[in-house]
MARTI-359975 format. One record per residue (C-alpha): residue number from 0; residue in three letters; x, y, z. Coordinates in pm, whole numbers, padded with zeros to 5 digits, always signed. Each point is the difference from the previous one (the first is absolute). Layout:
REM MARTI-359975
  seq  type      xx      yy      zz
  NUM   ALA       X       Y       Z
...
This chain:
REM MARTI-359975
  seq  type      xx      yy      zz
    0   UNK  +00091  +06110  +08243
    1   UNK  -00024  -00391  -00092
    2   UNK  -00101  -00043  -00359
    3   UNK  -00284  -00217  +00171
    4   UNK  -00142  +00265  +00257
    5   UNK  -00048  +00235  -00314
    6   UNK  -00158  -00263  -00171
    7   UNK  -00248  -00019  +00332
    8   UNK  -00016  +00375  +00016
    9   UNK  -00127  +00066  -00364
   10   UNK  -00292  -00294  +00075
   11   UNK  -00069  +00139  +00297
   12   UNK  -00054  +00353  -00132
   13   UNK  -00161  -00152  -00277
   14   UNK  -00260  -00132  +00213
   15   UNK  -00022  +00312  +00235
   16   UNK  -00373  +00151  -00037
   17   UNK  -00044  +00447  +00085
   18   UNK  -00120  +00059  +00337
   19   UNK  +00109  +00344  +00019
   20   UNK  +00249  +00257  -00133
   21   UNK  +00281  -00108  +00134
   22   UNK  -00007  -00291  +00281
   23   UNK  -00172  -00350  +00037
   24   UNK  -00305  -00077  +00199
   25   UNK  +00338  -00102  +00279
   26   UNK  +00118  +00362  -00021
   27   UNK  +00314  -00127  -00179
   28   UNK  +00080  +00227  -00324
   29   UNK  -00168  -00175  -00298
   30   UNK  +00347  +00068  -00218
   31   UNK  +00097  -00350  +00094
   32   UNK  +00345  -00033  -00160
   33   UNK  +00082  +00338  +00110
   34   UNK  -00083  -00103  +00363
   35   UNK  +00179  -00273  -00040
   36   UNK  +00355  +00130  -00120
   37   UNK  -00053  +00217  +00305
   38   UNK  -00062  -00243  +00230
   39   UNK  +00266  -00242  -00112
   40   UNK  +00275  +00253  -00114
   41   UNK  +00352  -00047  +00132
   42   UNK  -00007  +00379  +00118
   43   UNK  -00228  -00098  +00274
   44   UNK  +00212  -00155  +00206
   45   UNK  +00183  +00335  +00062
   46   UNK  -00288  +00125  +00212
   47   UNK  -00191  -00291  +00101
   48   UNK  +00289  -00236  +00116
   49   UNK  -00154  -00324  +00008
   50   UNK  +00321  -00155  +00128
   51   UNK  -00022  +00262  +00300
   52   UNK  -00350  -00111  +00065
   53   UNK  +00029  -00340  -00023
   54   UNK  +00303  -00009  +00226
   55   UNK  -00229  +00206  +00244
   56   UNK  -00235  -00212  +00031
   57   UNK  +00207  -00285  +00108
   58   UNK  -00189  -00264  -00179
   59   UNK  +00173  -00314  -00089
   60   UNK  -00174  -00338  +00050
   61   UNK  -00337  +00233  +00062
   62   UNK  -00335  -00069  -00186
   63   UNK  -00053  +00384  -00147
   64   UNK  -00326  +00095  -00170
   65   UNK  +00061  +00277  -00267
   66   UNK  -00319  +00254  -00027
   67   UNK  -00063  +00110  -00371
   68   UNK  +00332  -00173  -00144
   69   UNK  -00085  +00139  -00362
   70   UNK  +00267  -00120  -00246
   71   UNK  +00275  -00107  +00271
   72   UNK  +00183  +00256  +00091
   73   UNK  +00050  -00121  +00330
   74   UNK  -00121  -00339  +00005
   75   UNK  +00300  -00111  -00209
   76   UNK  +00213  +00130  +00263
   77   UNK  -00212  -00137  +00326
   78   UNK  +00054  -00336  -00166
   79   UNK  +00349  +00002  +00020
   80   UNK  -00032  +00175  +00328
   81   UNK  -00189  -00256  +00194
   82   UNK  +00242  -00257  -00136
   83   UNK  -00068  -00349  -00074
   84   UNK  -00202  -00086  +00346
   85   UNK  -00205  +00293  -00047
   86   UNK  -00284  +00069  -00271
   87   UNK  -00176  +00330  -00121
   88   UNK  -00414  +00053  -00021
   89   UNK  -00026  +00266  -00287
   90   UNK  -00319  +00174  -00055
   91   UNK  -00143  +00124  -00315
   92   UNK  -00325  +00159  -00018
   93   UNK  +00091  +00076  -00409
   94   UNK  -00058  -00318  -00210
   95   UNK  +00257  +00218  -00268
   96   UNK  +00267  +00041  +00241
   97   UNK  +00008  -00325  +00195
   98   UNK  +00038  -00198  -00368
   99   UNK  +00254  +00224  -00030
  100   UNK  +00172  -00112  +00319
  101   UNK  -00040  -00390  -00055
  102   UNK  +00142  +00065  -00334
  103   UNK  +00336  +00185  +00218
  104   UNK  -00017  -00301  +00244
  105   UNK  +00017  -00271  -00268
  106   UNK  +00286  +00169  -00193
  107   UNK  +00236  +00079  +00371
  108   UNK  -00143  -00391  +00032
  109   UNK  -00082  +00115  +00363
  110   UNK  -00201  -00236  +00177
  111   UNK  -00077  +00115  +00392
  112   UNK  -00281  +00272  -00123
  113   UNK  -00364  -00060  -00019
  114   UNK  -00179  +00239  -00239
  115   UNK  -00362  +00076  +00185
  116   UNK  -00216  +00170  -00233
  117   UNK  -00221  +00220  +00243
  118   UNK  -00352  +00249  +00103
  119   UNK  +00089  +00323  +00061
  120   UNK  -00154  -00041  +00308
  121   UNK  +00153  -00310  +00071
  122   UNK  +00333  -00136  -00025
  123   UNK  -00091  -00414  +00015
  124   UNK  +00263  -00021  +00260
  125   UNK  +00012  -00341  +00236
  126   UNK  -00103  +00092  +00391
  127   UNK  +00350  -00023  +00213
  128   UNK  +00209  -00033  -00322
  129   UNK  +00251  +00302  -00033
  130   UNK  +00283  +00094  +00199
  131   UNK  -00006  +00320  -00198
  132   UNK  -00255  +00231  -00235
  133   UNK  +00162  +00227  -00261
  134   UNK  -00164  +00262  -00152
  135   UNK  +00259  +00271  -00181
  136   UNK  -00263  +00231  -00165
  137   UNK  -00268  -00177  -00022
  138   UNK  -00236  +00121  +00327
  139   UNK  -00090  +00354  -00188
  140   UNK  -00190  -00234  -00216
  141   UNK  -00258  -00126  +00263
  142   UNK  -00322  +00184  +00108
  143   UNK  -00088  -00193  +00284
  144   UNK  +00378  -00022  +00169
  145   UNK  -00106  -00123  +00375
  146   UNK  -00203  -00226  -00145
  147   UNK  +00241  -00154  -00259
  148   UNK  +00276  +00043  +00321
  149   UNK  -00203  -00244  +00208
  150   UNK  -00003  -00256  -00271
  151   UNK  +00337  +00002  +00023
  152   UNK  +00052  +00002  +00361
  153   UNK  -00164  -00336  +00000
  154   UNK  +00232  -00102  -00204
  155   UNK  +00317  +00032  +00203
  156   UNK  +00143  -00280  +00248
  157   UNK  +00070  +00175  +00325
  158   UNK  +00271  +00227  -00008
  159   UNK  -00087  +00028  -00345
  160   UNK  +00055  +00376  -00197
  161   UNK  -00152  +00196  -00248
  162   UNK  +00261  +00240  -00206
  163   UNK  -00103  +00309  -00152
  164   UNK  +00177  +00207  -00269
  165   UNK  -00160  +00248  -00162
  166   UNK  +00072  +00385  -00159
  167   UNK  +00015  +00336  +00214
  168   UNK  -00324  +00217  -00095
  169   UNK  +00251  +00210  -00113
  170   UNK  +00124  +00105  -00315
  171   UNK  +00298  -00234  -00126
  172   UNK  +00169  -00098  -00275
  173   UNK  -00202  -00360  -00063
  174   UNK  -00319  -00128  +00097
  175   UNK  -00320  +00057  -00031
  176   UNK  -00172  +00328  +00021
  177   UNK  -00060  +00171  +00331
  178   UNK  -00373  -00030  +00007
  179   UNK  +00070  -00366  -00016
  180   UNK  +00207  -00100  +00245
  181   UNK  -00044  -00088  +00367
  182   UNK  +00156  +00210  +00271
  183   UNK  +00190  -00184  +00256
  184   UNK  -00253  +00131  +00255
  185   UNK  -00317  -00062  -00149
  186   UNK  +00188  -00404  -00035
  187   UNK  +00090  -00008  +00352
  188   UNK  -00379  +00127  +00072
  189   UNK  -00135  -00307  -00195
  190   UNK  +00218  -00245  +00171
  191   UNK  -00093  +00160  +00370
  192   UNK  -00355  -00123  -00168
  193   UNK  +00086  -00339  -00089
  194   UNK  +00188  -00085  +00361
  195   UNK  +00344  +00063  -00128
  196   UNK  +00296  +00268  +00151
  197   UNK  +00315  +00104  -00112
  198   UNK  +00242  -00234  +00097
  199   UNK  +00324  +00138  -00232
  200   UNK  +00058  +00265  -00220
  201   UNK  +00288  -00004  -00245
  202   UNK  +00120  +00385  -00166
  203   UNK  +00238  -00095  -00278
  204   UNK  -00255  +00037  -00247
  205   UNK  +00071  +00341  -00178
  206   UNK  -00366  +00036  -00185
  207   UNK  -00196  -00314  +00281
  208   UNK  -00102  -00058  +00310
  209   UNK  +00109  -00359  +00117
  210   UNK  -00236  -00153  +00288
  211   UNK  +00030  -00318  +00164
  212   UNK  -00360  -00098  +00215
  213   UNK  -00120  -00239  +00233
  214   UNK  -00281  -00125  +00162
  215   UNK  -00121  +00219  +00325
């Protein structure tokens, strides 16, 4: 990791006050530089395959809004994905973790991503902006998920899509536990809520389910 993100990473943790035992009033665990080597590591890729993804998504020249971007993880890649014509919306609801990302931005000197530091129950989004919404685990976080889904409904131009990757409630290697994730189901149950359906479902995620969704 960049001698420079440390540097961020020991300030931030540093500054980090005890909610609970182990995870931050955001759910995220409050070990922030372990959670962070995690999030960022190399070995990631190997299951998550952000270049599969991306390519999936078909995204080039596309305004895409990134749902709980954390440290960058993906946003570094949509940038370069959307190419030159197209620019990146990522949200933040963790003051800690989005100075983390600006600090990742200015060093790849990256220039097409907005850093939007959010409400949990409200992403700041612009009405008819977004070709595309990415969440990759980040929806298990949210309490009021039809809600929060129609907030970002009106945020898509027509024929706009809202992308959804998120853990199994199973058992697997990574992620978070069980009792924290969000079964593809009980998703697809909040989106029937907020006026969405299924419109493509992609299976080469070993550990993920990988949904694409549009407006009814």
């Amino acid at each position: 990791m960049p001698p420079r993100v440390c540097r961020t990473i020991k300030r931030a943790m540093s500054d980090a006050h005890r909610h609970d035992a182990a995870r931050d009033q955001h759910g995220n665990p409050k070990d922030l530089k372990a959670y962070l080597e995690r999030l960022l590591s190399p070995d990631r890729d190997e299951w998550q395959k952000p270049d599969e993804v991306l390519e999936a998504l078909k995204i080039k020249g596309r305004m895409v809004a990134e749902i709980g971007a954390g440290p960058g993880y993906f946003t570094l890649r949509l940038a370069e994905a959307v190419g030159p014509k197209g620019s990146v919306l990522a949200v933040e609801v963790e003051p800690k973790l989005l100075g983390i990302l600006r600090d990742r931005l200015d060093e790849n000197e990256v220039g097409n991503v907005t850093p939007i530091l959010a409400l949990a129950e409200d992403p700041f989004l612009p009405r008819a902006s977004c070709d595309v919404i990415l969440a990759v685990n980040s929806f298990h976080h949210f309490h009021e998920l039809p809600a929060y889904l129609r907030r970002l409904k009106s945020a898509l131009k027509r024929h706009g899509r809202i992308v959804n990757v998120d853990f199994h409630d199973r058992e697997t290697p990574v992620g978070p536990p069980v009792d924290h994730r969000l079964s593809r189901s009980a998703f697809l149950a909040a989106a029937r809520k907020a006026g969405l359906h299924l419109a493509r479902e992609h299976d080469f995620l070993p550990y993920q389910y990988f949904l694409e969704l549009t407006v009814r």
